[in-house]
Legacy VTK file of the C-alpha trace (Angstrom):
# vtk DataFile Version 3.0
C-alpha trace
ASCII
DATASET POLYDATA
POINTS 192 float
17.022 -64.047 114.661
20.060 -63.363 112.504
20.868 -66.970 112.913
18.075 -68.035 111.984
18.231 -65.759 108.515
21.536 -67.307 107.817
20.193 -70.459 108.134
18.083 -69.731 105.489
19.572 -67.503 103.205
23.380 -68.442 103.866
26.393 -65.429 103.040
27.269 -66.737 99.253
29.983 -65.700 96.912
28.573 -62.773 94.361
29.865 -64.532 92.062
29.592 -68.392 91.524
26.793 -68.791 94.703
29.202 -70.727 96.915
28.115 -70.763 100.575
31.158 -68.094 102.593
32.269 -69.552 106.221
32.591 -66.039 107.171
29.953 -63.496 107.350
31.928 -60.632 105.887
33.380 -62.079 102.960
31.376 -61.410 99.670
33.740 -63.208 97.526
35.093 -67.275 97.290
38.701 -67.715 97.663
38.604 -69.176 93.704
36.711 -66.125 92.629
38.787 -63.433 94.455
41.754 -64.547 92.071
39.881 -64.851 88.841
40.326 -61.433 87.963
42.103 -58.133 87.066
40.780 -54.768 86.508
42.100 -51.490 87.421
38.938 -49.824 87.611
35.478 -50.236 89.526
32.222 -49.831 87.108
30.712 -46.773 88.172
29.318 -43.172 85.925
32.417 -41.816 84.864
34.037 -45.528 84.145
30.847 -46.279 81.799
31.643 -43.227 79.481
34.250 -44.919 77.879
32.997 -48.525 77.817
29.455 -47.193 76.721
31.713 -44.997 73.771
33.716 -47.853 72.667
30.731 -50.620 72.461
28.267 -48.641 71.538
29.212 -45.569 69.056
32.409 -47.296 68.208
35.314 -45.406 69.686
38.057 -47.328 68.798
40.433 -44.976 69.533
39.698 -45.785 73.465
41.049 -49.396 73.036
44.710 -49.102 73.491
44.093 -46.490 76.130
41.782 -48.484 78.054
44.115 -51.815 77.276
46.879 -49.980 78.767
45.272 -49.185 82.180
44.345 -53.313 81.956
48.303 -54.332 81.337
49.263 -51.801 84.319
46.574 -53.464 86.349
48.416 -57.136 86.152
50.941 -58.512 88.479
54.200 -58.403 87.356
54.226 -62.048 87.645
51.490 -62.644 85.701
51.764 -66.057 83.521
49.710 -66.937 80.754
49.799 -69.685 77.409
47.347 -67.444 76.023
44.676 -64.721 75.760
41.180 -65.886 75.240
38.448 -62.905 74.498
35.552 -63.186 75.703
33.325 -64.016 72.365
30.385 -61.853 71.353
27.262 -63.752 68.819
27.771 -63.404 65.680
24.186 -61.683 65.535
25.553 -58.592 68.298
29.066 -58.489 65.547
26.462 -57.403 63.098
25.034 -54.693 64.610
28.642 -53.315 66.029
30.951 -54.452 63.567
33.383 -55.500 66.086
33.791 -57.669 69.043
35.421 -55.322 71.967
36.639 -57.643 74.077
38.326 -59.356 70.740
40.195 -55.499 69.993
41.013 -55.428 73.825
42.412 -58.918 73.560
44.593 -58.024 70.140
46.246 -55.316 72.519
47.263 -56.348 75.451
48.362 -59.363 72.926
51.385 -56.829 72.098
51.864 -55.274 75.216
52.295 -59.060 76.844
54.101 -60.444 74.436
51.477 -63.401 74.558
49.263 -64.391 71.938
45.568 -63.549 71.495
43.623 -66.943 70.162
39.767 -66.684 69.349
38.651 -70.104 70.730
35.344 -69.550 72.015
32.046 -68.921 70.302
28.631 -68.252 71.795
26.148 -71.037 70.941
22.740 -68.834 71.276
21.845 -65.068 71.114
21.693 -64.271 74.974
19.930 -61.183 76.247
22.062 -58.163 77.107
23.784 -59.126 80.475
23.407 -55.512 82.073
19.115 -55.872 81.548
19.348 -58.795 84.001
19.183 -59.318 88.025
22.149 -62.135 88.929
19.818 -65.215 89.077
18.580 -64.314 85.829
22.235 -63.505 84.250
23.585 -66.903 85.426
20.736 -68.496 83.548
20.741 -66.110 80.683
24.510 -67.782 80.174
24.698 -71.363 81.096
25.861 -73.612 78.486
26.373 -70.374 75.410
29.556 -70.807 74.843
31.566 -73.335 73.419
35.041 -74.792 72.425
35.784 -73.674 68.692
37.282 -76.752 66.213
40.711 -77.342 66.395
40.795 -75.049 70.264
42.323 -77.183 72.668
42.887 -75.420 76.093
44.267 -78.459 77.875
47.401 -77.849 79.999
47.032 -74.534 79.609
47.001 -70.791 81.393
44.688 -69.026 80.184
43.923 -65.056 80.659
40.559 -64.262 79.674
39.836 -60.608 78.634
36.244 -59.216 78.888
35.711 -54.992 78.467
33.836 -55.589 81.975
32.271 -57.789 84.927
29.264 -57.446 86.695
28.015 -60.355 88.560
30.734 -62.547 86.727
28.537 -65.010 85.517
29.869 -64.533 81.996
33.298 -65.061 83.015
32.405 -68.235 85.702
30.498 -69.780 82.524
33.727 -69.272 80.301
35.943 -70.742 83.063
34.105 -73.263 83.746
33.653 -74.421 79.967
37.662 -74.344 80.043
38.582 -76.142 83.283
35.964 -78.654 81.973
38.194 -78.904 79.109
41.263 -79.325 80.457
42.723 -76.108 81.569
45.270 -75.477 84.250
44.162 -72.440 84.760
41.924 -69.304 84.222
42.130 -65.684 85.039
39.952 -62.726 83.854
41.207 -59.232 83.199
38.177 -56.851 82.375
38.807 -53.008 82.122
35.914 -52.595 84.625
33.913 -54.773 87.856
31.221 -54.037 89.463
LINES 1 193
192 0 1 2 3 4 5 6 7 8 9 10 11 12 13 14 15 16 17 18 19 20 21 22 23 24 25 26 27 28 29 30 31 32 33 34 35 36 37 38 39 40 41 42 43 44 45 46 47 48 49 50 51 52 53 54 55 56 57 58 59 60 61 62 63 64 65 66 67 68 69 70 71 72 73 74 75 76 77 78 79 80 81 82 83 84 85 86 87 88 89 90 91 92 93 94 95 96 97 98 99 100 101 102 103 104 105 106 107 108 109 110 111 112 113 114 115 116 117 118 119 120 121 122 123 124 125 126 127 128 129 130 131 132 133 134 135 136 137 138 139 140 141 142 143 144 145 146 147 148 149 150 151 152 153 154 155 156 157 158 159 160 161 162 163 164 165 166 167 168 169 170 171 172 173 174 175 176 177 178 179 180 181 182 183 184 185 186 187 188 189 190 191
């Protein structure tokens, strides 16, 4: 019977849907690597991401930035930071982009330079309102490549505040690999 289940609903990746070769693992090899955080989403995790995005907070950025930088390799290689962009509709009603203040941080901490390269295309519905099939759809195809951003040959280290099913940060990576990058890793404060 279980074979028969697998058959038809095969073990995929949380993230990006690829079909797993082994029944325990719940992540691709690709997605595995994407990304950094150096804490899981859960109750007590949410009071600061929940403080900062939504009543403003910004005293919890370099805090929370800080507990990102410690959670990188010490190897960790990058051209550039790329934050994860917000529409310009959900800047109005926060007056900042999180991920952007996130980004400007670890920017100093790294000694490697935050560039604002990607813009949102369309006015998505909150993420965190969504099951996975319907986040992946939510974001396909709203982002894009600002003027003059040219990620070719490059390693990039996307920053995000946090990840859930990751289909905002697949959708960025992919958008960049499209476009020429070498490479593309995420560091979020949070995952699911």
């Amino acid at each position: 019977m279980q074979g028969i289940y697998r058959a038809i609903y095969p073990n995929k990746c949380l993230f990006c849907d690829k079909i797993l070769t082994a029944k325990d693992d719940f992540l691709c090899a690709c997605c595995a690597v994407l990304g950094h955080a150096p804490f899981l989403y859960d109750d007590v995790v949410k009071i600061p991401v929940f403080a900062l995005k939504y009543s403003g907070v910004k005293t919890l950025v370099y805090p929370m930035a800080r507990a990102m930088y410690a959670s990188l390799p010490a190897d960790v290689s990058a051209d550039f930071l790329l934050p994860v962009p917000l529409h310009g509709n959900r800047i109005k009603e926060r007056g900042f982009n999180q991920s952007e203040l996130l980004a400007a941080e670890l920017s100093e901490m790294l000694k490697i330079p935050a560039v604002d390269g990607l813009f949102r295309t369309r006015d998505t519905k909150p993420q965190n309102v969504l099951n996975p099939a319907q986040r992946k759809e939510n974001i396909s195809g709203a982002f894009a490549l600002k003027d003059g951003f040219d990620p070719k040959n490059s390693r990039i280290l996307l920053v995000d505040d946090i990840v859930t099913t990751g289909s905002t940060a697949q959708e960025c990576e992919k958008l960049l690999m499209d476009a020429g990058a070498l490479d593309v890793q995420l560091i979020v404060f949070a995952k699911a």
